[in-house]
Structures are given as C-alpha cells and as structure tokens.
C-alpha positions as CSV (number, residue, x, y, z in Angstrom):
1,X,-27.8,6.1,-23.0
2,X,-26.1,9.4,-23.1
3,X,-23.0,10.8,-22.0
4,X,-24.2,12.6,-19.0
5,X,-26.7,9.3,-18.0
6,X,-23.5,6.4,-18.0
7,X,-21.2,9.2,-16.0
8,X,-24.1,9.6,-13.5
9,X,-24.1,5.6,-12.4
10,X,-20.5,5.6,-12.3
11,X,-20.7,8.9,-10.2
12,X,-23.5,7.1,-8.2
13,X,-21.8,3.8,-7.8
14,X,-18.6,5.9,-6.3
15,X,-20.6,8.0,-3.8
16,X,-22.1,4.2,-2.3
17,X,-18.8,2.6,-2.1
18,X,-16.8,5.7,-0.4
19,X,-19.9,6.3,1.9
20,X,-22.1,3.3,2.6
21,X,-19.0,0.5,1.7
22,X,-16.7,3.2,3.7
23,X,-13.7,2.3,1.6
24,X,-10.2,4.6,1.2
25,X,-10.2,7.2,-1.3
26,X,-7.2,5.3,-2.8
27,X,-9.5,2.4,-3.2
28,X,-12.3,4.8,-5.1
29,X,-9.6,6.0,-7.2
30,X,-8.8,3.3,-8.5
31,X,-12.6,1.7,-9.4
32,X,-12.9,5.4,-11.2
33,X,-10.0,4.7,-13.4
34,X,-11.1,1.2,-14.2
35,X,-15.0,2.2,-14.9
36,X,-13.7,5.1,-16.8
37,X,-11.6,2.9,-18.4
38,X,-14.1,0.3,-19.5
39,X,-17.0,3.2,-20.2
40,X,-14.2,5.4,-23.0
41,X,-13.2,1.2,-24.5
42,X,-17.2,0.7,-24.9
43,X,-18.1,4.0,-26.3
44,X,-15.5,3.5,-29.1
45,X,-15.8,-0.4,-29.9
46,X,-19.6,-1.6,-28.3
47,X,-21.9,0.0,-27.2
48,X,-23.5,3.7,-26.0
49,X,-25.0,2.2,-23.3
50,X,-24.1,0.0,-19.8
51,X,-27.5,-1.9,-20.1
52,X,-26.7,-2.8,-23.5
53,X,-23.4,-4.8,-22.6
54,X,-23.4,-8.6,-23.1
55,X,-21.0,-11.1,-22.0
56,X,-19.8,-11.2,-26.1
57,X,-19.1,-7.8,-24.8
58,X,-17.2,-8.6,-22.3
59,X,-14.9,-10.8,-24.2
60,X,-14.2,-8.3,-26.5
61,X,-13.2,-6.2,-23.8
62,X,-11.1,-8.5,-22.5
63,X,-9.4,-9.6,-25.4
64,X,-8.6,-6.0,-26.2
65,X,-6.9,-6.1,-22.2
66,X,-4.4,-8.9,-23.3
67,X,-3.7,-8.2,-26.7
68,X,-2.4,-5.0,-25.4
69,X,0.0,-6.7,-22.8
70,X,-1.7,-5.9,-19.4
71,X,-0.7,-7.7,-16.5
72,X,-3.0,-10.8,-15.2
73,X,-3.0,-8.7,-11.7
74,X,-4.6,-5.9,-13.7
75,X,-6.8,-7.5,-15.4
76,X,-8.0,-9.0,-12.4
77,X,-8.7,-5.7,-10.6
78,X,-10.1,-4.5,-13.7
79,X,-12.9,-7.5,-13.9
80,X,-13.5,-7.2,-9.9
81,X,-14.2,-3.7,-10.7
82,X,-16.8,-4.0,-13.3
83,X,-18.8,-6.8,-11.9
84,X,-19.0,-4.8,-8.7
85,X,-20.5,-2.2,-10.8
86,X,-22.7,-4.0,-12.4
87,X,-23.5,-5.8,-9.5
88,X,-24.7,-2.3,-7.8
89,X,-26.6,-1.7,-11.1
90,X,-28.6,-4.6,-10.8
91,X,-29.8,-3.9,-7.2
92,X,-30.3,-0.2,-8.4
93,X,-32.5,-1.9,-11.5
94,X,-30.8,0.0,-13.6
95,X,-29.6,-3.1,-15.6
96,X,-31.6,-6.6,-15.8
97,X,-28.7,-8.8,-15.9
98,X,-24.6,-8.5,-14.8
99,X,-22.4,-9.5,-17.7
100,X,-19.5,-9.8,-16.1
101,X,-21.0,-12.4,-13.5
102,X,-19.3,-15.1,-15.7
103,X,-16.2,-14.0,-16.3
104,X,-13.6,-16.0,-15.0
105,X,-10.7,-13.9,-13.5
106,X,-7.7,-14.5,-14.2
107,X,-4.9,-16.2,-12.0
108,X,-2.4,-13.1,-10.9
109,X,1.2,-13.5,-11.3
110,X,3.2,-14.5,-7.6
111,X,5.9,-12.7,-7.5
112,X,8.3,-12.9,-4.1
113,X,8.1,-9.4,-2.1
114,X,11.0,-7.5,-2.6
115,X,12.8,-6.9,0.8
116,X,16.3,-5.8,2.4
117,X,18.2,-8.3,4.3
118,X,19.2,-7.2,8.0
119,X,22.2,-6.4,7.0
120,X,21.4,-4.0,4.2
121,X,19.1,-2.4,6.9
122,X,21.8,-1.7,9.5
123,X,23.8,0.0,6.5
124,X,20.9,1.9,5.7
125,X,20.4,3.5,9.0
126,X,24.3,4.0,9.2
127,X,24.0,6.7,6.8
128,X,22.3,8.8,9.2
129,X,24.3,11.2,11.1
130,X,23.0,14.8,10.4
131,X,21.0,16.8,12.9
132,X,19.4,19.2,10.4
133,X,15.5,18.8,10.7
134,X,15.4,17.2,7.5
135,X,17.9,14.5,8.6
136,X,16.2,14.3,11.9
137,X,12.9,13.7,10.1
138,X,14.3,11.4,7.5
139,X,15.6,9.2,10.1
140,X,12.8,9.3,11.9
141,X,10.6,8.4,8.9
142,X,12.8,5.4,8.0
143,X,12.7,4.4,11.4
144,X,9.5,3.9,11.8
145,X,8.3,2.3,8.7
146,X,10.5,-0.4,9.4
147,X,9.6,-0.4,12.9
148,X,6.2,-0.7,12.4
149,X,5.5,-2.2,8.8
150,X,3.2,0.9,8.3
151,X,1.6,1.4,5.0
152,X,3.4,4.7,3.5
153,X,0.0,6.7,3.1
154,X,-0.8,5.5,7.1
155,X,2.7,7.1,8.2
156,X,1.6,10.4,6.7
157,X,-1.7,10.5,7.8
158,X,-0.3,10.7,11.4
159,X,-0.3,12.9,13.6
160,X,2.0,13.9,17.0
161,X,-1.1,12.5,19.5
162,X,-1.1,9.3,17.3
163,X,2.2,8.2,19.1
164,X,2.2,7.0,23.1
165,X,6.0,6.9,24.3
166,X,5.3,5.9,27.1
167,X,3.7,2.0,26.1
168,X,5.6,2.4,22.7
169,X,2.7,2.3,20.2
170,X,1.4,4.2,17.3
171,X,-2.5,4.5,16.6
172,X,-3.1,4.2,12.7
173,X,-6.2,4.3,10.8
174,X,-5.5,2.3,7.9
175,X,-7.7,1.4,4.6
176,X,-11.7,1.5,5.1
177,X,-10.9,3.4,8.4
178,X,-9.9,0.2,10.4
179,X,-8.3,0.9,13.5
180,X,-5.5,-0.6,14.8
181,X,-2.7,-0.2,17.6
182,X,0.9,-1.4,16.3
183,X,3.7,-1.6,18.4
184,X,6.9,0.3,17.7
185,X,10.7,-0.4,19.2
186,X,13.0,1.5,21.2
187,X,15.3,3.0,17.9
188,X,12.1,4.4,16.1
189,X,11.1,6.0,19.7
190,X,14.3,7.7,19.8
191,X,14.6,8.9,16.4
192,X,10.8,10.1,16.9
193,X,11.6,11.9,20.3
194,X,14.5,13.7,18.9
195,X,12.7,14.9,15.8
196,X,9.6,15.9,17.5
197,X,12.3,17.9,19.6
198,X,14.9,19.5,17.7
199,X,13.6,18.9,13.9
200,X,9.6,19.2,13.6
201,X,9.5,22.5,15.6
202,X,11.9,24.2,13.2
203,X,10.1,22.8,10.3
204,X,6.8,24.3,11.4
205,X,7.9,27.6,11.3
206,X,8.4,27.4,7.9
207,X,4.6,26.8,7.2
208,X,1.7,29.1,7.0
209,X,-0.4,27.0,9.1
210,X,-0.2,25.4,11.9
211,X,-0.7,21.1,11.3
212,X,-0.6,18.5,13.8
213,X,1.0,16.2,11.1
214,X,3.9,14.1,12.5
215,X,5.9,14.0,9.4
216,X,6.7,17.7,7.4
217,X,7.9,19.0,4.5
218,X,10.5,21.4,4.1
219,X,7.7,24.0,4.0
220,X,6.4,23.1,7.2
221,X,3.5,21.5,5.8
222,X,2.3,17.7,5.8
223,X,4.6,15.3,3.9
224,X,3.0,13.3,1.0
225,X,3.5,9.9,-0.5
226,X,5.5,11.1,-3.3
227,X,8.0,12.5,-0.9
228,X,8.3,9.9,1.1
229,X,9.4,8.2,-2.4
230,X,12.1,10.6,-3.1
231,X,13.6,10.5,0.4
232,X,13.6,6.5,0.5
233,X,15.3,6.8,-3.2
234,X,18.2,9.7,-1.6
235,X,18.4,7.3,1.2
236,X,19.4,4.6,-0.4
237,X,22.0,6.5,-2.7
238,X,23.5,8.4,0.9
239,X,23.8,4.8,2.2
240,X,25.5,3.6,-1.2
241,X,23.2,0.5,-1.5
242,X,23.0,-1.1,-5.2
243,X,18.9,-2.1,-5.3
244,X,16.4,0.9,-5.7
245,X,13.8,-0.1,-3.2
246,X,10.0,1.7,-3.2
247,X,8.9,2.8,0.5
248,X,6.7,-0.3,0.7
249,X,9.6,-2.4,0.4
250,X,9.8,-1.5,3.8
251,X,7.1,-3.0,4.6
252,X,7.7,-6.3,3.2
253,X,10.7,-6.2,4.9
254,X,9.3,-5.7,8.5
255,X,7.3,-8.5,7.8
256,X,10.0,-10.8,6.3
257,X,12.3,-10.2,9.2
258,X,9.1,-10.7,11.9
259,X,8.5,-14.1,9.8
260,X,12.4,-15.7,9.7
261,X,12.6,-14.8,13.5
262,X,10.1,-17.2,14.4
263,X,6.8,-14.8,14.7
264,X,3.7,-16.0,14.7
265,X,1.5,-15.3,11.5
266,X,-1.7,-14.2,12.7
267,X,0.0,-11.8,14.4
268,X,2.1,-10.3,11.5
269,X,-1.5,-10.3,10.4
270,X,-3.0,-8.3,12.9
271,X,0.5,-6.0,12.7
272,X,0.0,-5.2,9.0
273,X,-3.7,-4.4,9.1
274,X,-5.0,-7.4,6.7
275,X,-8.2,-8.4,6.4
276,X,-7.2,-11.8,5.5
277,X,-4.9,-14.3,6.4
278,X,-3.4,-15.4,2.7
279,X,-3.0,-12.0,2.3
280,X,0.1,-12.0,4.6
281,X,1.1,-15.4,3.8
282,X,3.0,-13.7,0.4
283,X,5.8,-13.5,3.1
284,X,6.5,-16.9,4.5
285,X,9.0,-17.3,1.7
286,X,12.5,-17.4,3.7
287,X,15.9,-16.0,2.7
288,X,18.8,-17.3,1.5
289,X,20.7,-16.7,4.6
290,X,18.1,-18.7,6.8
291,X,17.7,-21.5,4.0
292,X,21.2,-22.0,4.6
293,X,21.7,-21.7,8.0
294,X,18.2,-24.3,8.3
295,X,20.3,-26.8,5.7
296,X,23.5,-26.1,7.5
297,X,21.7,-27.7,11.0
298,X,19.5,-30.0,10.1
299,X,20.9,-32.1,6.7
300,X,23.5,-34.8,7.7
301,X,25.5,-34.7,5.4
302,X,25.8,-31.0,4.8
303,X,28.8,-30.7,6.7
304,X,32.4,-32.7,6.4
C-alpha cells in the first residue's frame, strides 16, 4: 500500500464518523492522532500496508505502548480507535479480517475527580470585585460553569440568544450535537445580566466583526478554550487559593456538590449531558466534610 492509499482510508474513515456518526470535531481529532499514530509506528516497525496487519501485529504495537510508559486510559482510547477503524475497513472491504477484534483493552486507572469544596468556591468568587469588562466577563464565566457544570468548549460555543432570563436556563449543544436545556441559578443570572450590560458591549467594540458569541476576548472576538484556561489559572492566584485547578474541575465540582446535597443521579446525568449512566457515577465519591458529618450522626459511639 502506498503512502497516499493508507492516508486516503484514514481520510475516508474521518469524513464517515464526523458526517454519518455526527460526532464533535474534538472527538475526530483525537481518532486522527491515534490512526496517525498507529499508521507512522507501522510504517517504521511492520508493515506498509493496513491489510497486511495481524494480531502478532498488534501485540507488537502494544508492547511498544507500555514499554514506553503510556497510561492504561490511553492505551484504551488508542485500541477503541483502531478497531473502529478497522472495523469501517471491513464493511468498506477494504480489509478481510479486523486484527484488533481480539485485543483485550485494558482496565483504565480510577482516579477521584478533582473538585473544590464549597468553601474554596465562596473564596473564589470573593475575589471578584472589578467592573472592568474583563472582570465583569470573568465573573460571569466562573459563574456559570459552576452554575451549570457546562463543558468548557460548550460555554464558548454560546451565544447571547442561548440564555432565557426569564425561566433561568441555558440551551447548549454539547458533543455529537446533542441538545440539552440546563438550568442555571440566580448568581450566574446576575453576573450574566451585568456583563451582557456594562462588559460585553464595550468588548465588542474592540472587534472587527460583529459575533453573537456570549463570552469575548479582549479583542472583541470569541473566547477560546485556552483562555478560558488562563483566566481560571489568574483566578485562582487573585483568590490566593493553594490547588491549580483546570476549568473542568468546575465541572466535577458542580456535580460533586449536586451529589453530597442529596440530588438525584439520573438527573446530574441528564445535567452533564452523558450518554450513560456510569459515566456520571465517577462522582458519587463523598467528601471529607460529609464523611464526617455522616459518622458524626449516625455511629454511637462517635461522640462522648
């Protein structure tokens, strides 16, 4: 197989699952890294060719991932990419048989979500005081993804008409292009009202376009994920707090905090946008604070 034949079924393969499987251009991303990743590993070690690849192959392969330290999480992704590949070969009949059909995929590493207790939350929204249109919109920001457990790429994909004061909701298109309403509380509504009113305005007449965006950069044009990053990380140094948290901390933490206060799980579910169920149950861990305070009223003998 030549170079130009294996880069046309990957290039195939990702025009059917971004078009006919519908899914996020993150998603695509990341089965072009791992295809590209296997296709550059075979090319130097195996074989020329993707109908050539055995399952002796595949162990190579795979022995090559863990001798060089990769996570079990990775790995995993990695071996659901390939045998979705293949997978799509076969019905193309491009290949006769799927090597990676046997593979057995690893068990990923569970690791607690990292989250910020309720308390490091108030003293992170203390820090806010500034009216300038980049505090305005900072506050606003924070506001909401904890307000709403909102992925970071769904807040910035917004826009103003995605937001209904008057029920309190925002409309979010999330990965695949699944729709869903999420409700969102009285302090993000207020921190969105007075952006939308004294901070976006002046931030769009920076830009030399006009954007229906929500969120802004200082340019005037739509904010991306990386900036949202940055902002969390000045955040958290304004509001002197010790742990660096990523934006989807955030997350975790609106679902954490829905979870400990006696919400149901299903609905958390529906909240977060996950297709399945032990998907969201990664946050029925509980904290410290309400392990204690559960030992503190229910063991006998835990008092004197």
């Amino acid at each position: 197989m030549e170079k130009a034949e294996g880069q046309e079924w990957m290039n195939h393969f990702l025009r059917f699952i971004q078009v006919e499987k519908n899914h996020s251009m993150h998603t695509v991303t990341n089965y072009k890294r791992d295809l590209e990743h296997f296709y550059d590993y075979m090319k130097q070690h195996l074989t020329s060719s993707f109908a050539a690849v055995s399952y002796a192959h595949v162990r190579q392969y795979l022995t090559s991932l863990f001798e060089k330290k990769y996570a079990r999480n990775t790995v995993a992704r990695k071996l659901s990419s390939l045998r979705s590949f293949y997978k799509f070969l076969l019905r193309e009949q491009l290949v006769t048989e799927n090597p990676f059909s046997m593979t057995h995929t690893p068990k990923g590493s569970t690791r607690l979500p990292n989250f910020l207790y309720e308390a490091e939350v108030e003293q992170l929204f203390s820090a806010f005081e500034g009216e300038k249109p980049l505090d305005l919109r900072n506050k606003a920001l924070l506001e909401l993804l904890y307000a709403s457990g909102l992925r970071v790429s769904e807040c910035c994909q917004l826009s103003i008409k995605d937001i209904d004061f008057s029920i309190g909701t925002v409309f979010v298109t999330g990965k695949g292009n699944k729709e869903r309403y999420v409700p969102v509380g009285s302090f993000a509504c207020d921190a969105l009202s007075m952006y939308l009113k004294s901070g976006r305005p002046k931030l769009l007449e920076k830009g030399k376009q006009q954007t229906d965006r929500l969120f802004l950069n200082y340019r005037g044009g739509p904010l991306s994920e990386r900036s949202v990053r940055t902002i969390l990380h000045q955040c958290m140094e304004k509001a002197a707090l010790r742990n660096r948290i990523r934006p989807h901390d955030l997350r975790h933490t609106f679902a954490t905090h829905l979870l400990n206060n006696g919400a149901d799980l299903r609905v958390v579910q529906e909240l977060l946008g996950h297709e399945h169920l032990s998907t969201t149950q990664v946050y029925t861990h509980v904290t410290k604070d309400r392990l204690r305070d559960v030992y503190l009223s229910h063991h006998p003998r835990a008092k004197g």
